[in-house]
N, C-alpha and C positions, 0 to 999 in steps of 0.2 A: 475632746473625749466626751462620750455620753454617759448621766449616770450608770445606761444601763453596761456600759462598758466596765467600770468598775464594779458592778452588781458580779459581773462574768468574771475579769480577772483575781477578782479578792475571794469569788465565793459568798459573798454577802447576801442575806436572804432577806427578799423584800416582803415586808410586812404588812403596806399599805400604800393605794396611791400610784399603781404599776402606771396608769397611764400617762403619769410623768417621767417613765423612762429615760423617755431619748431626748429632754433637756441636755444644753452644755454646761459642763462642769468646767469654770473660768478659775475655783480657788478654795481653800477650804477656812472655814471659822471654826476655832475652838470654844466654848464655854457653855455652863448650866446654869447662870444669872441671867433671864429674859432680856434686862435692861443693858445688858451688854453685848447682848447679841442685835437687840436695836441700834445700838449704837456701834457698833466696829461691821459687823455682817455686811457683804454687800451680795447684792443682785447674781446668782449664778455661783454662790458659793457651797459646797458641802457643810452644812452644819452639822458636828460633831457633841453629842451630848451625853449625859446620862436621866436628863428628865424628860419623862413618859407623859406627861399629863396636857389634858389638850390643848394646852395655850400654847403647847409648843407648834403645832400647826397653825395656827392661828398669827403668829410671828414670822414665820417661815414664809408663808404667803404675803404676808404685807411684805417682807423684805423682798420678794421674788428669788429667794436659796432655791437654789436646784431639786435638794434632797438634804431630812433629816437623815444623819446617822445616830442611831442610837447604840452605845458601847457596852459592852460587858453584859450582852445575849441578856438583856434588863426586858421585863414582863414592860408588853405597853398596852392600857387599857384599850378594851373594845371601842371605849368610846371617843378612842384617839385615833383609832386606824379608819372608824368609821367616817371622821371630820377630815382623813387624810384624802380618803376615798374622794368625798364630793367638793372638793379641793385641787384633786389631781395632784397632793403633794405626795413623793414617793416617801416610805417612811422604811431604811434599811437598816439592819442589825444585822451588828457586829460580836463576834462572840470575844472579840479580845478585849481588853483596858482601853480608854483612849488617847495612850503613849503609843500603845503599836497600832491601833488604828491608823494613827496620824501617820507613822512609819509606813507604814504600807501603803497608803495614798500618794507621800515622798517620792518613794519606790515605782510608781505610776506616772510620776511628772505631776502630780498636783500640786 
């Protein structure tokens, strides 16, 4: 499955980063502590978060994640989507919690 497959079936509106769409989506990681997504995240994963600020692309890229999700329809700065952009990291929001985030990815085979 392709982020952008998820993007389609959840409804999820991507906010930054479109031209990493059609990455494979191998898994997904949970957390909002940088140092733990260095450390558990791997290559191809949906990372699920609720922090906006630009080191979260910054991380996403070194780890090679597929795509950030960002949870609970959370405001991401400009100058986050703009580092998503020349990055090619996609950056999606989600308007639910990310318990049912994570459910719905479930629901998808993630």
């Amino acid at each position: 499955m392709k982020v952008r497959d998820v993007v389609e079936q959840l409804g999820w509106r991507v906010l930054g980063g479109a031209g990493g769409l059609d990455a494979e989506v191998n898994g997904g990681y949970v957390a909002d502590l940088l140092s733990c997504v260095m450390a558990g995240a791997e290559a191809g994963d949906l990372w699920l978060t609720l922090q906006t600020h630009a080191n979260i692309v910054a991380v996403a890229s070194l780890l090679g994640v597929c795509a950030i999700v960002v949870a609970e329809g959370a405001n991401v700065p400009e100058g986050t989507l703009e580092k998503a952009e020349e990055q090619g990291m996609p950056v999606l929001s989600s308007p639910d919690p990310v318990y049912e985030s994570v459910a719905q990815l479930i629901s998808l085979g993630v």
